[in-house]
C-alpha positions as CSV (number, residue, x, y, z in Angstrom):
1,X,0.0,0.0,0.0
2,X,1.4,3.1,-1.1
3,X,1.9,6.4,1.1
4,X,-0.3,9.1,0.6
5,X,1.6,11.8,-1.0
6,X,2.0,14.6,0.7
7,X,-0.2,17.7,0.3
8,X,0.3,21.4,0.3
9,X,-1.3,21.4,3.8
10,X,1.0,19.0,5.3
11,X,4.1,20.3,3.3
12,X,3.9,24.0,3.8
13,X,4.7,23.6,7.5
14,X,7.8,21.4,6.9
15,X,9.0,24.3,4.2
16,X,8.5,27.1,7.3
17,X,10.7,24.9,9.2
18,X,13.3,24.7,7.0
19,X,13.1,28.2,6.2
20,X,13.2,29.6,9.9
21,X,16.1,26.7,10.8
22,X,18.2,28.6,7.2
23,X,17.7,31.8,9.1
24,X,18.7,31.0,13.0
25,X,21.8,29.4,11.0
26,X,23.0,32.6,8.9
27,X,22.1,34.4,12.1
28,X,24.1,31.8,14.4
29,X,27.3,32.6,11.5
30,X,27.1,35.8,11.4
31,X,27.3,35.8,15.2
32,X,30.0,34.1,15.2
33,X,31.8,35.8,13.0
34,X,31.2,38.8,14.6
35,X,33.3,37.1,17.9
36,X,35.8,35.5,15.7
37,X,36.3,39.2,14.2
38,X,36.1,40.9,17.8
39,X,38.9,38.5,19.3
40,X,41.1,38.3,16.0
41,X,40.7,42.1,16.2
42,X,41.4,42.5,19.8
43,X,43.4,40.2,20.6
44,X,46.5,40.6,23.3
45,X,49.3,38.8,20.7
46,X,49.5,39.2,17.2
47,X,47.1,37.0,14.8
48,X,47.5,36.6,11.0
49,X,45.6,35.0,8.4
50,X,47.8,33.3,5.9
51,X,47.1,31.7,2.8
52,X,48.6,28.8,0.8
53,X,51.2,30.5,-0.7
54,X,52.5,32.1,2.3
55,X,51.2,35.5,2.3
56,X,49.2,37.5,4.7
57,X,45.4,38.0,4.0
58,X,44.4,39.5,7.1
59,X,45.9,41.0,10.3
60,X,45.3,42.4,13.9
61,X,47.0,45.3,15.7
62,X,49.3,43.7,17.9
63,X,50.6,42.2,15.0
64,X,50.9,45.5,13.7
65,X,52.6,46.8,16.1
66,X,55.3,43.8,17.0
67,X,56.5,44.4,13.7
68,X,56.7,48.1,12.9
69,X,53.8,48.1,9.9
70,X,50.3,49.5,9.9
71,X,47.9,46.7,8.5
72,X,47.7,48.4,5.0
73,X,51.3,47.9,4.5
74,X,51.1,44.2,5.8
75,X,48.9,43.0,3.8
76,X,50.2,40.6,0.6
77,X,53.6,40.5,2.1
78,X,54.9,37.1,2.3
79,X,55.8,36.0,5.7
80,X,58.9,34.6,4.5
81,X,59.5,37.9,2.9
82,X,59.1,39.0,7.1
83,X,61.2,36.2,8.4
84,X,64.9,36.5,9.1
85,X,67.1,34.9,6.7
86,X,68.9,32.6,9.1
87,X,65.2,31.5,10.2
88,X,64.0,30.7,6.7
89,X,65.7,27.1,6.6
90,X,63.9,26.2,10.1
91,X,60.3,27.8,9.4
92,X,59.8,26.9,5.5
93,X,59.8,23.5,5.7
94,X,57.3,23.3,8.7
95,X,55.0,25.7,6.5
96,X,55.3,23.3,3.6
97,X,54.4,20.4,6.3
98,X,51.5,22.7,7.6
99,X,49.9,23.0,4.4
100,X,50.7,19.2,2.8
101,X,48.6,18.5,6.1
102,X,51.5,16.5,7.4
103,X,51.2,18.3,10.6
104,X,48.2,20.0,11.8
105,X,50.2,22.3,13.9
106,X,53.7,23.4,15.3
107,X,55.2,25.9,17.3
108,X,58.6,28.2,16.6
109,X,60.2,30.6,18.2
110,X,61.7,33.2,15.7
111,X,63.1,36.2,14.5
112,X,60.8,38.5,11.8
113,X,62.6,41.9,10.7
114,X,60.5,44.5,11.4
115,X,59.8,47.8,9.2
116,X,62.9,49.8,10.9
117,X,64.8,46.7,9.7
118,X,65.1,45.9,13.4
119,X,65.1,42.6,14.8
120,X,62.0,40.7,16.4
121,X,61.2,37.6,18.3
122,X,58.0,36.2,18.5
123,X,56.8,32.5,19.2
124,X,54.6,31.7,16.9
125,X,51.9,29.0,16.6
126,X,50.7,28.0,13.0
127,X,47.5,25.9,13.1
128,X,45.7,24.6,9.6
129,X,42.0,25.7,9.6
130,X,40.1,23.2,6.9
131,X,36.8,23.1,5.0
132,X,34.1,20.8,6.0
133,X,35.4,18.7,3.5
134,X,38.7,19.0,5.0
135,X,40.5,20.7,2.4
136,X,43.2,23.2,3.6
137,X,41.7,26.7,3.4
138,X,44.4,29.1,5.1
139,X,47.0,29.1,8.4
140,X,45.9,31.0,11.5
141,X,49.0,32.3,12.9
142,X,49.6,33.5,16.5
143,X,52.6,35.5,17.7
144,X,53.6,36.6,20.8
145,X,56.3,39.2,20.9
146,X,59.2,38.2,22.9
147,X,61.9,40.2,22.3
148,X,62.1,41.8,25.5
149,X,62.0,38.6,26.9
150,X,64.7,37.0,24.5
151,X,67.2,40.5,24.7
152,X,66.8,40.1,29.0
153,X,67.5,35.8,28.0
154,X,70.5,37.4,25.8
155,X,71.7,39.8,27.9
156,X,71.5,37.4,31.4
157,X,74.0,35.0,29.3
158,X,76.5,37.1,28.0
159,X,76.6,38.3,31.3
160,X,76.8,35.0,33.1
161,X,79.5,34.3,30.2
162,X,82.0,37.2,31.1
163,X,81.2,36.4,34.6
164,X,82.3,32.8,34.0
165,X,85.1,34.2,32.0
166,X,86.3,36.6,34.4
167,X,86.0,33.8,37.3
168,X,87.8,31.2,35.5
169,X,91.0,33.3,33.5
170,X,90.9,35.6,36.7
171,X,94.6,35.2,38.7
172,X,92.9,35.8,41.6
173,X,91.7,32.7,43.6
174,X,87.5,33.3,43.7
175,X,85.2,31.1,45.9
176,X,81.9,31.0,47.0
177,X,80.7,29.6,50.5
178,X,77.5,28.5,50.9
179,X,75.6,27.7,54.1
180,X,73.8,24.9,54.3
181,X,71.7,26.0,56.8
182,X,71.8,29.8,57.7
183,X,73.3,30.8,60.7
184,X,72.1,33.7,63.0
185,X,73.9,36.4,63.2
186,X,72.7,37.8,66.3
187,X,74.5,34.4,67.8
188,X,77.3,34.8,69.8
189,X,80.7,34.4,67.9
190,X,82.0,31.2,69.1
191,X,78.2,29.8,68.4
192,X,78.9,31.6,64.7
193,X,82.2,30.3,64.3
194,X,81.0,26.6,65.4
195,X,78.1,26.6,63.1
196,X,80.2,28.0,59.9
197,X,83.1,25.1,60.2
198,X,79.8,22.6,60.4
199,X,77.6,24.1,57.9
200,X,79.8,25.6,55.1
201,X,81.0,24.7,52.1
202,X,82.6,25.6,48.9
203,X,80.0,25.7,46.6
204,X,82.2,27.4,43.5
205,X,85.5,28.5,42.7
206,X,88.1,28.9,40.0
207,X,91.5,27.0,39.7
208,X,93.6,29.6,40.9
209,X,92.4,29.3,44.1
210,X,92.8,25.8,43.8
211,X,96.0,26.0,43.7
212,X,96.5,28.3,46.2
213,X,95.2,25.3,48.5
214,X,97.6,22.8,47.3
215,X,95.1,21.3,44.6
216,X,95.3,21.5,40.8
217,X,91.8,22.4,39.5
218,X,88.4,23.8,40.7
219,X,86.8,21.0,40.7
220,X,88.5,19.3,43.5
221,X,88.1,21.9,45.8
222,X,83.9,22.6,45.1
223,X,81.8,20.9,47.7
224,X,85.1,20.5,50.8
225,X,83.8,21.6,54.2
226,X,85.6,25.0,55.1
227,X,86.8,23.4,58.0
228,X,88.9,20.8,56.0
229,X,91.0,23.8,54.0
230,X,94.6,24.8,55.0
231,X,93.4,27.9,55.6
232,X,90.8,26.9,58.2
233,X,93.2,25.1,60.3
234,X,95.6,27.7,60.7
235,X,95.7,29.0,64.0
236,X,94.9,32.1,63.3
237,X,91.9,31.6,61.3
238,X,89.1,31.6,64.5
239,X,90.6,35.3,65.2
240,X,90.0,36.1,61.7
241,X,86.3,34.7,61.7
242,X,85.8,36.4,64.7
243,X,86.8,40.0,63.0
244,X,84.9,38.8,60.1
245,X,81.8,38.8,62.5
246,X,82.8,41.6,64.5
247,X,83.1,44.4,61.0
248,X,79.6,42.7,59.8
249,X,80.7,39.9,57.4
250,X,83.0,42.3,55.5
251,X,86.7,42.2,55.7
252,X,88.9,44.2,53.3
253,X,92.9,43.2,52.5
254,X,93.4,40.8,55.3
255,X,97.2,39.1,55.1
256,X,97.2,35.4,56.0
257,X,100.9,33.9,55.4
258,X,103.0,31.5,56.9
259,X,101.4,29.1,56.6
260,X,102.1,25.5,54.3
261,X,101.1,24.2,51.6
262,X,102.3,21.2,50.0
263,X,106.1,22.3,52.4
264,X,106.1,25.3,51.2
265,X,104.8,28.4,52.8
266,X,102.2,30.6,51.3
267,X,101.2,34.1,52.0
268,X,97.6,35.3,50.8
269,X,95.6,38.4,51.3
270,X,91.9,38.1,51.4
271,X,88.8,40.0,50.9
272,X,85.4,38.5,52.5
273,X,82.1,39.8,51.8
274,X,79.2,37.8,53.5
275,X,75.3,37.4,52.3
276,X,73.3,38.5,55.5
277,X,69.2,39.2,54.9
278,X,67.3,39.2,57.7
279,X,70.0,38.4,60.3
280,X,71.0,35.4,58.5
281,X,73.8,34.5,56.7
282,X,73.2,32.7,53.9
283,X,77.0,33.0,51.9
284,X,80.5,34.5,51.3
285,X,82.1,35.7,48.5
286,X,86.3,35.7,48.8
287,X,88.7,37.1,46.6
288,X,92.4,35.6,47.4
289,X,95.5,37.1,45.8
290,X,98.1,34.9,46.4
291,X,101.0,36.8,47.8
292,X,104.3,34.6,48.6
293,X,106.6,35.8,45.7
294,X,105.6,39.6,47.1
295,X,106.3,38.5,50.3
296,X,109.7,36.5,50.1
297,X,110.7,39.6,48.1
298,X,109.7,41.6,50.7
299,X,111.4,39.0,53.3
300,X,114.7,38.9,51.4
301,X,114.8,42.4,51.0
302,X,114.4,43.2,54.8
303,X,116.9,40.2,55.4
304,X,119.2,42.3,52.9
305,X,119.0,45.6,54.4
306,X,119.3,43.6,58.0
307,X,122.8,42.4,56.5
308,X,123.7,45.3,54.6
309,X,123.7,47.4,57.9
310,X,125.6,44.6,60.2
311,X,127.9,44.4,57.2
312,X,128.1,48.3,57.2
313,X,128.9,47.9,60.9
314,X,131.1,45.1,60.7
315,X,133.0,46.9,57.9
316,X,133.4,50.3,60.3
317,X,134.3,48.2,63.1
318,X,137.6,46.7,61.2
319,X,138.0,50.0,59.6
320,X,138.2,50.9,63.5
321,X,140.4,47.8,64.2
322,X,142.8,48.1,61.2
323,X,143.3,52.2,62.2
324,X,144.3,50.7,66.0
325,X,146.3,48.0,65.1
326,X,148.0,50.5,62.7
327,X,148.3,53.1,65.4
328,X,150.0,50.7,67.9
329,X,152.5,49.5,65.1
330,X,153.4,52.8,64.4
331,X,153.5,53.9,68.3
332,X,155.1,50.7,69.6
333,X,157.5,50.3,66.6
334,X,158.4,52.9,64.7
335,X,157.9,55.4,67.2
336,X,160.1,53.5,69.9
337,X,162.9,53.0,66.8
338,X,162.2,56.5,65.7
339,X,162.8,57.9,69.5
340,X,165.7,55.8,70.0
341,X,167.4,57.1,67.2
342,X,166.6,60.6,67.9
343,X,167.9,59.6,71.2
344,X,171.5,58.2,70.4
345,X,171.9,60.9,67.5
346,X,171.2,63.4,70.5
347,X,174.0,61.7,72.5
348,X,176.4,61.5,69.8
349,X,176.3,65.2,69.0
350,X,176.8,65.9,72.1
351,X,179.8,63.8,72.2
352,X,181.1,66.0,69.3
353,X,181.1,69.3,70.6
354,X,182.2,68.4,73.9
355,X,185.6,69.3,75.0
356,X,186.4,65.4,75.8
357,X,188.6,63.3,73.4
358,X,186.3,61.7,70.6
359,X,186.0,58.1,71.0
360,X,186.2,57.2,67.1
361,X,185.5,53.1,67.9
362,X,182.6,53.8,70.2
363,X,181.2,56.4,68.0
364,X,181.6,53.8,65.1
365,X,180.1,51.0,67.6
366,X,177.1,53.6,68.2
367,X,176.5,54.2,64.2
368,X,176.2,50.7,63.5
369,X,173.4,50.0,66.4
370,X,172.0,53.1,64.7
371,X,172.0,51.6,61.0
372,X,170.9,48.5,62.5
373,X,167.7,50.3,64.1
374,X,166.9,52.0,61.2
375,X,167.1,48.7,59.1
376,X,164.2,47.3,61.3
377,X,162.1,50.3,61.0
378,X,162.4,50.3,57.3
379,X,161.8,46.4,57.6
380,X,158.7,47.1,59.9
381,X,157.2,49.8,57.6
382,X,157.2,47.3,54.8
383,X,155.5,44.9,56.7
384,X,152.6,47.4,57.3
385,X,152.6,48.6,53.8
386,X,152.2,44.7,53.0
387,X,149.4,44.0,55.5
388,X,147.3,47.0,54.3
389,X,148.5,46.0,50.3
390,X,150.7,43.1,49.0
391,X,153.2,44.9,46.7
392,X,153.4,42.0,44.7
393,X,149.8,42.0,43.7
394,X,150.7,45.4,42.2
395,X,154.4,44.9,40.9
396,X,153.7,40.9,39.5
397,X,149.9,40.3,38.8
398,X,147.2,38.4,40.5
399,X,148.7,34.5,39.9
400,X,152.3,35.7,41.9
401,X,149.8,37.3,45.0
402,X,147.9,34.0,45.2
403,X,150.5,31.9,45.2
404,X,152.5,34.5,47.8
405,X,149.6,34.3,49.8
406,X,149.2,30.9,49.7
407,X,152.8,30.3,50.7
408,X,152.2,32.1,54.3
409,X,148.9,30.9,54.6
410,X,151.3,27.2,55.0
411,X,153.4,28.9,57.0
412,X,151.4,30.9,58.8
413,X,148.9,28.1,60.1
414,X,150.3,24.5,59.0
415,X,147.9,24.0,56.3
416,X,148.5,22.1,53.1
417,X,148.0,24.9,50.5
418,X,148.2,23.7,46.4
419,X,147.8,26.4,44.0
420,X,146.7,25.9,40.5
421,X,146.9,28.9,38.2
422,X,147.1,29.8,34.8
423,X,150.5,29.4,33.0
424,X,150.8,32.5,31.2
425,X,151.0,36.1,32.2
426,X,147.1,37.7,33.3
427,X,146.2,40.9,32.3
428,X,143.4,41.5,34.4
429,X,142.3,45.0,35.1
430,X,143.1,46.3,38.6
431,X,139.4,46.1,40.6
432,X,138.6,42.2,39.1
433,X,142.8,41.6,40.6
434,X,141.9,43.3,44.0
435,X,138.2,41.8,44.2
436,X,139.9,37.8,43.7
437,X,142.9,38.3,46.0
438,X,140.5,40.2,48.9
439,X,138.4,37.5,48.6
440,X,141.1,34.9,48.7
441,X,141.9,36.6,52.1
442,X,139.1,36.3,53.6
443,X,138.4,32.7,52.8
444,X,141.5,31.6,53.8
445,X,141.1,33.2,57.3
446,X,137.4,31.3,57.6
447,X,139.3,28.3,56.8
448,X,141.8,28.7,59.2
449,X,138.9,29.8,62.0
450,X,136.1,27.8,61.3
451,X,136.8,24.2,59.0
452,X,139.4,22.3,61.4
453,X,140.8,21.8,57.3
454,X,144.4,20.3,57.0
455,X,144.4,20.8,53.4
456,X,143.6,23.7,50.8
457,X,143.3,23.8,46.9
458,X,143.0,26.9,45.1
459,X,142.3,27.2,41.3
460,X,142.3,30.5,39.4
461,X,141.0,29.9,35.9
462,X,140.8,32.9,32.9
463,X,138.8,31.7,30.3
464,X,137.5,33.8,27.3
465,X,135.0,35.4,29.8
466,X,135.9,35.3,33.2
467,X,137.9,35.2,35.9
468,X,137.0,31.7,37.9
469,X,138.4,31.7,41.2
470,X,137.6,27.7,43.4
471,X,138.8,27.9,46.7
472,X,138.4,24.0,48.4
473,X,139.0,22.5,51.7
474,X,138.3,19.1,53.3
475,X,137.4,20.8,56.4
476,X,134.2,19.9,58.1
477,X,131.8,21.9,56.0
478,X,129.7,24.7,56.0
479,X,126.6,24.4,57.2
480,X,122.9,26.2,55.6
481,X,122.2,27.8,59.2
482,X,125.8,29.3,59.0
483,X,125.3,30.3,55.3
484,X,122.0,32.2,56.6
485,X,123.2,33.4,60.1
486,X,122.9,37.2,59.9
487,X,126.5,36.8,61.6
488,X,128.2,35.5,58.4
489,X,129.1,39.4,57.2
490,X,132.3,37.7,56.1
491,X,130.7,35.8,53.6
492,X,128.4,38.7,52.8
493,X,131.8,40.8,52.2
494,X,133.0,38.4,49.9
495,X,129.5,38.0,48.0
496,X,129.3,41.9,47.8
497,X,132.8,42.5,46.3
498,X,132.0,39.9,43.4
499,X,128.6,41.3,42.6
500,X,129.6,44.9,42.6
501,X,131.9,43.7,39.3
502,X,128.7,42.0,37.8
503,X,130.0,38.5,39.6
504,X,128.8,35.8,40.8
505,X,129.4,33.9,44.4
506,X,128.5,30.3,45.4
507,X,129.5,28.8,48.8
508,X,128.6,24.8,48.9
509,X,129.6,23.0,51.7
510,X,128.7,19.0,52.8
511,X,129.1,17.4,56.5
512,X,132.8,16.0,56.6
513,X,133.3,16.6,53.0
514,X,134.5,20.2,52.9
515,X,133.9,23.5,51.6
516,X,134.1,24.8,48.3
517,X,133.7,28.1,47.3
518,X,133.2,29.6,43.3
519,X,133.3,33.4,42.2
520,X,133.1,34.0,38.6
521,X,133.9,37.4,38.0
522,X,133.4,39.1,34.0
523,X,136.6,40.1,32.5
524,X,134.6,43.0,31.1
525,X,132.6,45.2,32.5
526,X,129.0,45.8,31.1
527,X,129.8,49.3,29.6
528,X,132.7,47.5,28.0
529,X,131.2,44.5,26.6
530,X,128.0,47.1,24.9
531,X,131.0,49.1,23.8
532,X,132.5,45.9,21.5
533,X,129.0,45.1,20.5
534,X,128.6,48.4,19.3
C-alpha cells in the first residue's frame, strides 16, 4: 500500500521549518563571525591569516605593532618575505608540512625583521584551519612578541659568560661559600664560628684558588667543608672569623701567610664579603691574591737591608780595628825605633862638641846600632805597607799574589795549601785583581777559623769570559744555618765584592766533605762589553 503523497497542507509547515532553521543558522554565523572578528581584532598577541602561498590575508593590531607596519602595508607581504634569513631554513619546511597536512600544527620561536629593519622575536603557533570537506583553506597564525624577553635571556647570558670568564682566567683565587643552613647572626661568635666550620662549604670557585690550596683544578676543591681547608686550620683563622663577624661579614685586604702548603709556605691576602638578609647568613664571596713571591721579596729584602747594615757595621768596626792595630805598630815600633834614634843621635852630638877626646871606635860601635835600628824600622814599615796592600799583587799580577799568599797561609797556620793557576802572564784589570785576591783573604782566614781543614786547593781559571776563582777545603763543612746566620758578614763581604763587578758567588759545603767556594767574575765590565757590540 502506497503512502499518501504529501499535500500542500502537510508540506507548507515542513517548508517554514526549514526556512526559519536557514535563518537562525545565517544568524548563528554571522554571530560568530562577529566574535571570531572581535577576538582576532582584539586580541592581546599578534594573529595573521595566511594563505597557501605564504602570504598575509588578514591582520590584527598587535601584529601591527610587533613588527613596525600599519595593517595596509602588511597585507600581501609574504611571511617569508618578514622572516629573518637565518630562520628561513627552520620555518619553510614546517610551512610546507603545515599546508601538505603532514602536521596539523607546530610551534617556533623566531626572528621576523620589522619595518625599521630591526630585529623581532615572537613564538609563533601555526595551526591549519580546513573546509568541511577538509580541504586546507588558510593558516591561522599567533605570535607573541618576545623580544624583550629573548634581549633580558641574551643579555643574562653574556653576562653569566664574562662572569664565567672573568672567574675562571681571573689570577685571583675566587670562591663562593655557601651555608647549608643559615646561621644567626645575632648568635654569639664562638656559636657563629661553630656553626660555619659545620655548615659551610665551597660551593664554587676557579683554579687559581685551587692551587693556592695545594690542589690543581676547581673541581677538587667545590663541595670540601671549610673546616677541611689549609686555611681553616691555621691557628689564626678563628681570630679572623671572629673579625669577620665583628666588621659585619665584611673584611677588606686581610694578610694570611705562613702558613704550608704542599712544604712550602704561602702568603695570601683576602677579601670576605658575607650574604646577610634578615639576620642570617646565607654566603661568602672571597677574593684571594696569592701573595708569597711579594712577600719573600719583601722577606729577602728586609733580610738584605738587616745584612747590609751589620755588614756596614762590621765593615766600620775593622776599619776601627785596622786604624788601632795600625796606630799601635806605628807607636810601639816605629815610634820606639824613631825615638831611639833621635835619642842616640842626640848623644852623639853631644859627644862631638864636647871638650872630651872623641872616642872614634865607640862612636863607630854607636852608628852601626844606629844603621841596625833604622834597618828594622824600614823592615817594619814594609810589613805594614804589605798588610794594608801586597806589593806583589801590584808589581807581579794576580797568579804571583795568590801563590804569595798561599805560601804564608802554610806557614802561617800549617795547612796544606796547592795552588793551581794559569801558566801564562794575566792581564786582568786592577778592581777584578783586588776583588779575587781580597776574597782569597778572607776565605783563607774562615778556613783557618772555622773548617778544622788540613788541606787547601786553590784554582784561578781565565777563560775567554771570566775570571773563575775555586777555593776548596776538606774541612768539616759549612753548614745552611751558618750560610744564613745574619753573623756571616764575612761571607756577605766576599759575596758583595763579586757582585759589585757584575759576579757571581757560590759557597757549597757538605758534612765532613768540605767546603768549596766559586766566584766568577766578568773580564769586562757591562759598559765594556756594549761598547764591543757596538
Amino acid at each position: 500500500m502506497k503512502s499518501p503523497r504529501p499535500t500542500a497542507s502537510t508540506q507548507a509547515p515542513q517548508d517554514s521549518y526549514n526556512v526559519a532553521n536557514l535563518g537562525h543558522t545565517k544568524r548563528r554565523f554571522s554571530m560568530n563571525e562577529g566574535r571570531f572578528r572581535l577576538a582576532f581584532e582584539k586580541a592581546p598577541m599578534g594573529m595573521a591569516i595566511v594563505d597557501l602561498n605564504h602570504d598575509l590575508r588578514r591582520v590584527n593590531q598587535s601584529l601591527c605593532d610587533a613588527l613596525g607596519y600599519d595593517q595596509k602595508e602588511l597585507l600581501g607581504k609574504n611571511i617569508i618575505e618578514l622572516t629573518h634569513p637565518d630562520d628561513i631554513k627552520d620555518d619553510t619546511p614546517l610551512i610546507e608540512q603545515l599546508f601538505n597536512g603532514q602536521i596539523s600544527s607546530y610551534r617556533l620561536e623566531k626572528r621576523f625583521v620589522t619595518k625599521r629593519g630591526d630585529l623581532a622575536w615572537l613564538d609563533l603557533t601555526a595551526v591549519l584551519i580546513r573546509s568541511d570537506e577538509e580541504e586546507p583553506l588558510y593558516g591561522l597564525a599567533m605570535v607573541e612578541d618576545i623580544t624583550n624577553r629573548r634581549r633580558a635571556e641574551e643579555a643574562l647570558r653574556t653576562s653569566e659568560e664574562r662572569y664565567r670568564s672573568f672567574v675562571v682566567n681571573s689570577s685571583e683565587g675566587i670562591w663562593r661559600l655557601e651555608i647549608e643552613q643559615p646561621i644567626d647572626t645575632t648568635l654569639p661568635p664562638d656559636e657563629q664560628i661553630t656553626l660555619f666550620y659545620k655548615y659551610g662549604y665551597i660551593a664554587e670557585c676557579n683554579d687559581a684558588i685551587a692551587r693556592m690550596h695545594g690542589l690543581k683544578r676547581a673541581d677538587d676543591m667545590v663541595g670540601v667543608r671549610f673546616g677541611q681547608l689549609k686555611l681553616a686550620t691555621h691557628p689564626t683563622n678563628v681570630q679572623t672569623m671572629r673579625k669577620l663577624i665583628s666588621s659585619g661579614y665584611r673584611l677588606l685586604d686581610l694578610e694570611t701567610g705562613d702558613f704550608e702548603i704542599n712544604g712550602h709556605a704561602r702568603y695570601l691576602s683576602t677579601n670576605l664579603i658575607g650574604i646577610v638578609i634578615n639576620n642570617r647568613l646565607l654566603r661568602i664571596w672571597g677574593v684571594q691574591r696569592d701573595r708569597t713571591e711579594q712577600r719573600t721579596a719583601e722577606l729577602k729584602l728586609e733580610y738584605s737591608l738587616r745584612q747590609l747594615r751589620a755588614l756596614s757595621a762590621y765593615l766600620q768596626s775593622i776599619r776601627e780595628k785596622e786604624r788601632t792595630d795600625l796606630a799601635r805598630e806605628i807607636h810601639d815600633t816605629l815610634g820606639q825605633s824613631l825615638t831611639g834614634v833621635k835619642i842616640e843621635l842626640s848623644l852623639l852630638n853631644k859627644r862631638l862638641n864636647s871638650d872630651t877626646e872623641f872616642d872614634i871606635k865607640t862612636t863607630s860601635e854607636k852608628l852601626e846600632e844606629l844603621t841596625n835600628t833604622v834597618d828594622d824600622t824600614i823592615a817594619s814599615v814594609r810589613a805594614l805597607a804589605t798588610e794594608l796592600r801586597p806589593g806583589v799583587l801590584d808589581k807581579f799580577g794576580l797568579s804571583a799574589a795568590i801563590e804569595w799568599k798561599c805560601e804564608e797561609f802554610e806557614r802561617r797556620f800549617g795547612v796544606q795549601c796547592k795552588c793551581n793557576l794559569p801558566g801564562n802572564e794575566l792581564e786582568l784589570r786592577e778592581e777584578l785583581s783586588t776583588a779575587l785576591f781580597r776574597i782569597l783573604q778572607e776565605a783563607l782566614m774562615n778556613v783557618a777559623t772555622h773548617s778544622d781543614a788540613n788541606a787547601i786547593t786553590v784554582d784561578l781559571v781565565v777563560d775567554e769570559q771570566n775570571a773563575i776563582l775555586i777555593i776548596t777545603d776538606n774541612g768539616k763543612g759549612i753548614t745552611l744555618d751558618q750560610l744564613l746566620a745574619p753573623t756571616s758578614l764575612g761571607l756577605l763581604g766576599m759575596r758583595e765584592r763579586a757582585e759589585v763587578l757584575n759576579g757571581s758567588f757560590v759557597i757549597e759545603g757538605k758534612p765532613e766533605h768540605g767546603t768549596r767556594v766559586t766566584v766568577r767574575i766578568p773580564l769586562l765590565i757591562r759598559t765594556e762589553i756594549k761598547e764591543e757590540h757596538e
